[in-house]
C-alpha positions in Angstrom: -9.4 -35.1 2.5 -12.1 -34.3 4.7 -12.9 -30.7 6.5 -11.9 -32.5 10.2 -8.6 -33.3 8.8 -8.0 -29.5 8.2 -6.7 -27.0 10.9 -6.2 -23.0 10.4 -2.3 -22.5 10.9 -0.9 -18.8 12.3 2.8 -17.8 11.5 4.3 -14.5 11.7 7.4 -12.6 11.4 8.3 -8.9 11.0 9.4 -6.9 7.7 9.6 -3.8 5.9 10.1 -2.1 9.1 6.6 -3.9 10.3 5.3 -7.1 10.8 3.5 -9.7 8.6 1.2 -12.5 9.5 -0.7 -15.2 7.5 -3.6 -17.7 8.8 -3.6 -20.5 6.1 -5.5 -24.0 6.3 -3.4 -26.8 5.9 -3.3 -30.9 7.4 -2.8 -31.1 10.6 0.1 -33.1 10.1 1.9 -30.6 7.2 5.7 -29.5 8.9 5.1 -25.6 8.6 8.6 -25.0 9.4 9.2 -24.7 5.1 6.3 -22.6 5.0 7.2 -19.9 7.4 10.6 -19.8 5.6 9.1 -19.8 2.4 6.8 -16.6 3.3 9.8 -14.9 5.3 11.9 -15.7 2.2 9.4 -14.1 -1.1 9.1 -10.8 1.7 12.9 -10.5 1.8 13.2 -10.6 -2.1 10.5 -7.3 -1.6 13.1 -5.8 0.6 16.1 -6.7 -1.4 14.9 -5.4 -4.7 12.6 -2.2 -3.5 13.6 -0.7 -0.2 15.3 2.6 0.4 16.9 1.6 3.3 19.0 -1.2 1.9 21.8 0.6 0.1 22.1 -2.7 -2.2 18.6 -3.0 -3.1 18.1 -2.7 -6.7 16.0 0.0 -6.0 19.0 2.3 -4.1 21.4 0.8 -6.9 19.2 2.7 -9.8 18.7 5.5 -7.7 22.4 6.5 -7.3 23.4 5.9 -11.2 24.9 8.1 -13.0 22.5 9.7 -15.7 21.9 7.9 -18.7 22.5 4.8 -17.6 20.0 2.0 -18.1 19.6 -0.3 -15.1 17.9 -3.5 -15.4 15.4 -4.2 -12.9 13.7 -7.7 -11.9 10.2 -8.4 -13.1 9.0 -8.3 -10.2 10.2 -4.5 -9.5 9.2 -3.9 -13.1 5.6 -5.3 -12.4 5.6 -2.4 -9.4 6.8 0.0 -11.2 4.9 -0.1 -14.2 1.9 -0.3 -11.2 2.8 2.5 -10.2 2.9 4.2 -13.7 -0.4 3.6 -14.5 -2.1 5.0 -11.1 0.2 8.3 -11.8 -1.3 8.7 -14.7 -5.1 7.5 -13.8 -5.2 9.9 -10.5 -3.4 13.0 -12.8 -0.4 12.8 -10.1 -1.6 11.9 -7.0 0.3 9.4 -7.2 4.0 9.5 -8.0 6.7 6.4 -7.8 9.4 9.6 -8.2 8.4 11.7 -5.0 11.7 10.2 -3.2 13.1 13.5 -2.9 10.5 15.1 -1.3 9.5 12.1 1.1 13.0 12.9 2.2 12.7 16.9 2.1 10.0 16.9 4.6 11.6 14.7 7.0 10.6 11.0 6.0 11.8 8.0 4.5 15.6 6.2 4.9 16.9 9.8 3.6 14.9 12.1 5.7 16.1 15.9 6.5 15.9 17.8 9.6 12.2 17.9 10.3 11.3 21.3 8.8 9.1 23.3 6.4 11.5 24.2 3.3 11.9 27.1 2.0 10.1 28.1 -1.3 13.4 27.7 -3.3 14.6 24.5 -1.9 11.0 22.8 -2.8 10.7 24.3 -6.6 14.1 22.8 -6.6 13.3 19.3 -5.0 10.1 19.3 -7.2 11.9 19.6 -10.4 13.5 16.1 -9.4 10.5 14.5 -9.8 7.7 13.5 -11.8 6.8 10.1 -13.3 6.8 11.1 -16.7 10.8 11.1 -16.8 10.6 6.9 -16.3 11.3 5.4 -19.7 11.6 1.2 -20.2 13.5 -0.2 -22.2 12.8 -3.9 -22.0 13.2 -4.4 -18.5 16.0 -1.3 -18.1 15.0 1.8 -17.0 16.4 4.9 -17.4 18.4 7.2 -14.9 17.7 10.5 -16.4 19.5 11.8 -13.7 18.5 12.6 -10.1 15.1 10.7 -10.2 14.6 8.9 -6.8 12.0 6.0 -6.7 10.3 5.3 -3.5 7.8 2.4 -3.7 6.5 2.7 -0.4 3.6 3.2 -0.7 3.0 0.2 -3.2 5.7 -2.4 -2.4 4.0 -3.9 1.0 0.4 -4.5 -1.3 2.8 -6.3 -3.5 4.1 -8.3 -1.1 1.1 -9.5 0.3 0.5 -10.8 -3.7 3.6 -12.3 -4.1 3.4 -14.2 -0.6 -0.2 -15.3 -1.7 1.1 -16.2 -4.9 3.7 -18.6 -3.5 1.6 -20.1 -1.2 -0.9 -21.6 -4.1 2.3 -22.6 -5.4 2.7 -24.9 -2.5 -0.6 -26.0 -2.2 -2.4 -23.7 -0.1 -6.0 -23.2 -1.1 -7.0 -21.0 1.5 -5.4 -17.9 3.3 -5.5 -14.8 4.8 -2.2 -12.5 4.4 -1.2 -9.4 6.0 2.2 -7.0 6.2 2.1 -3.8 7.7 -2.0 -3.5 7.4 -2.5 -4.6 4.0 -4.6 -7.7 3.7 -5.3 -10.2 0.8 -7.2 -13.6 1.1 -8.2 -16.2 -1.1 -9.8 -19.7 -0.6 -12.2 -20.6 2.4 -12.2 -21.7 5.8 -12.0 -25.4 7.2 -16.0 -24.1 7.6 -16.7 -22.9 4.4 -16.9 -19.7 5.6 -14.7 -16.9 3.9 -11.7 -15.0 5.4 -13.7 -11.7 7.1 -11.7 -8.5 8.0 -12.9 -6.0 9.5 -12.7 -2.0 8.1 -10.3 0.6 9.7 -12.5 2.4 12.0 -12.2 6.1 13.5 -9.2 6.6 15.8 -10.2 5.7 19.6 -11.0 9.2 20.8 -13.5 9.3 18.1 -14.9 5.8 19.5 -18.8 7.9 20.0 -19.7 7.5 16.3 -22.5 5.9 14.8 -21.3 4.8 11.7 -21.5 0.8 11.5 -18.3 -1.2 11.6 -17.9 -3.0 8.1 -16.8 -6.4 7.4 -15.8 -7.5 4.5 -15.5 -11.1 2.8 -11.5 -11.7 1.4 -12.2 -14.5 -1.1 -9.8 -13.4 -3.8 -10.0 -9.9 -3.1 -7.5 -7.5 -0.9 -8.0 -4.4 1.2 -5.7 -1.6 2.0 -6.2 1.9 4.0 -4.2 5.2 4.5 -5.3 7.7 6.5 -3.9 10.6 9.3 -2.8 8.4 12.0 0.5 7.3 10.5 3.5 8.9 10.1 3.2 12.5 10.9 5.0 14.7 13.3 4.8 18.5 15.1 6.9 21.6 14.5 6.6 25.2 14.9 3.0 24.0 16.5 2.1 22.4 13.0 1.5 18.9 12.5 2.5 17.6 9.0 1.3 14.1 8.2 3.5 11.7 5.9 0.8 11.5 2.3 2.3 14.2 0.4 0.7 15.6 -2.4 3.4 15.0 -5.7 1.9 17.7 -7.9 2.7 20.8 -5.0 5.1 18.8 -3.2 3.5 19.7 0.4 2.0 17.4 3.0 -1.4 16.8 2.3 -3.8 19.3 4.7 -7.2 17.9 6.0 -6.1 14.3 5.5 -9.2 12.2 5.6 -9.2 9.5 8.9 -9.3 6.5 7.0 -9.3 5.9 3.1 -10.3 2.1 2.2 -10.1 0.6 -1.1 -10.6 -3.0 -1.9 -9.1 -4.8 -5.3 -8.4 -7.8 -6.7 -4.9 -7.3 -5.9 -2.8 -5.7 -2.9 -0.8 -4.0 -4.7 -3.1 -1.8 -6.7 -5.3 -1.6 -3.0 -2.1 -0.4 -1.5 -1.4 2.2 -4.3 -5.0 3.8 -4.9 -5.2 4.0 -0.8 -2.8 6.6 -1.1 -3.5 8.4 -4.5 -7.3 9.0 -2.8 -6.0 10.0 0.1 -3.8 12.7 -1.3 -7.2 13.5 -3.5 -9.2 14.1 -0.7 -13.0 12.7 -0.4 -14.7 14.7 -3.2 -12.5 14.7 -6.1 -11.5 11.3 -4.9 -15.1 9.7 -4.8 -15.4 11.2 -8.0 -12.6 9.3 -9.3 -13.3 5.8 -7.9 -16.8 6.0 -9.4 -14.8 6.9 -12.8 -12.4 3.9 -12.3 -14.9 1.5 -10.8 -12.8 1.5 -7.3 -14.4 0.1 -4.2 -13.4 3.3 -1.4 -14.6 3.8 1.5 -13.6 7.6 2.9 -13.9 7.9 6.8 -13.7 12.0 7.1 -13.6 13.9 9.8 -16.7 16.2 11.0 -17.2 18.5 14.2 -20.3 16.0 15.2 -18.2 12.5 14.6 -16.5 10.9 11.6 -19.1 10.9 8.3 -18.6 7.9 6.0 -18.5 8.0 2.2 -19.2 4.8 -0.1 -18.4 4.3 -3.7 -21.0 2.4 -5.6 -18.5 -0.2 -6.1 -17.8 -0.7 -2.1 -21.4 -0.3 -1.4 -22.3 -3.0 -4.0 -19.6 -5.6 -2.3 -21.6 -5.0 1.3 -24.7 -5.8 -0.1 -23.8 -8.6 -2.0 -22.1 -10.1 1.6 -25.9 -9.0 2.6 -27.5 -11.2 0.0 
């Protein structure tokens, strides 16, 4: 089939409390009625096994057992989870699959409190609820210990962008560009043989003075994810407390950077390590993605304008777009 014969298709829907789109190149002349249900239909297996707010996910289901019960998951929450696990451990507790309780302490998440700082009882207390070391597999059950509260938020969009993409080769796609709620994976090139090309988070819009370049990146089997301070966060008491919380204090994370990109082979690790470095905060998080290899891009804020920080990795996968 030649290039002519090719077209670049749009379809989009919403999920996860956000919305999704996906640019794929297909015939002209290929129904993409089935394909729109298709990706509508893998995103609302996401929901129905890993969110918080559906009481009869499999998720909520584990989270309200009684302890010592074994709940079997599906692989597919298993795969996350497991994710999850191994970026706990890798960022020394950045991240945290367990820090339910205290997204909903601090006002967020389907279980959020009154919008408040705690006081220092109630948060030893909500702390000792957590921590990813209590998860223990058995096969694919996991145990209730008892109390432990799973939130996958900040993982189980990246992994729906993987399992959408995942599908669509399934059915023949060879090229796309997949997105839900910010998080973007593509694979496969253009009718023009041209990559997919996404630009980088910038600054927010008041900082729009700053010199540092935009950056574009090429998505041919590679995804991109970023955190930062412009989502989820709200005032009290004159404070403003942003949404990344820091599992191993249990507080909001202070100074949170603008932007934090990382880019992976997969969505769902981008997704995860996007928030573990942005609860690490640009040094000891640089210092960790050159450990790990990670390609992050900090964007911090400075009295003069935002100042950009490149791992070696991220650097490396400019210039070799350069090249």
């Amino acid at each position: 089939m030649t290039d002519s014969l090719l077209d670049i298709a749009r379809l989009g829907g919403t999920t996860m409390g956000t919305t999704w789109s996906v640019s794929l190149v297909a015939p002209r002349q290929r129904d993409l009625h089935p394909l729109h249900a298709g990706i509508q239909a893998r995103l609302d297996e996401v929901v129905a096994q890993m969110s918080t707010w559906e009481t009869r996910s499999n998720l909520s289901r584990y989270n309200s057992a009684d302890a010592g019960q074994w709940c079997t998951l599906p692989n597919e929450t298993r795969k996350v989870v497991v994710c999850a696990q191994a970026i706990a451990a890798a960022s020394d507790g950045a991240f945290d699959p367990t820090i339910g309780p205290l997204v909903a302490l601090w006002g967020f998440g389907a279980h959020a409190g009154e919008r408040r700082q705690p006081d220092a009882a109630t948060l030893q207390a909500t702390r000792e609820r957590c921590g990813w070391q209590r998860l223990q597999w058995r096969g694919n059950a996991l145990l209730q210990p008892g109390g432990l509260v799973l939130d996958l938020s900040a993982i189980a969009k990246g992994f729906g962008v993987d399992h959408v993409a995942a599908w669509l080769r399934d059915q023949g796609i060879a090229a796309a560009l997949i997105e839900v709620g910010g998080e973007l994976a593509g694979y496969g090139r253009k009718p023009d043989g041209q990559p997919w090309r996404v630009l980088v988070e910038s600054a927010p819009e008041e900082d729009a003075h700053t010199e540092t370049p935009p950056r574009v990146l090429a998505l041919d089997g590679k995804a991109v994810a970023t955190s930062g301070d412009r989502w989820h966060q709200y005032q009290t008491d004159g404070e403003a407390y942003s949404h990344s919380l820091d599992p191993r204090s249990g507080r909001p994370v202070r100074q949170v950077a603008a932007a934090v990109t990382v880019v992976a082979d997969d969505a769902m690790h981008a997704d995860a390590w996007a928030t573990a470095l942005t609860v690490l905060g640009h040094e000891q998080g640089m210092a960790l993605a050159e450990r790990e290899g990670l390609a992050v891009r900090y964007l911090q804020r400075a009295p003069e304008g935002p100042r950009e920080f490149l791992s070696s990795a991220f650097q490396r996968l400019l210039d070799g777009q350069d090249a």
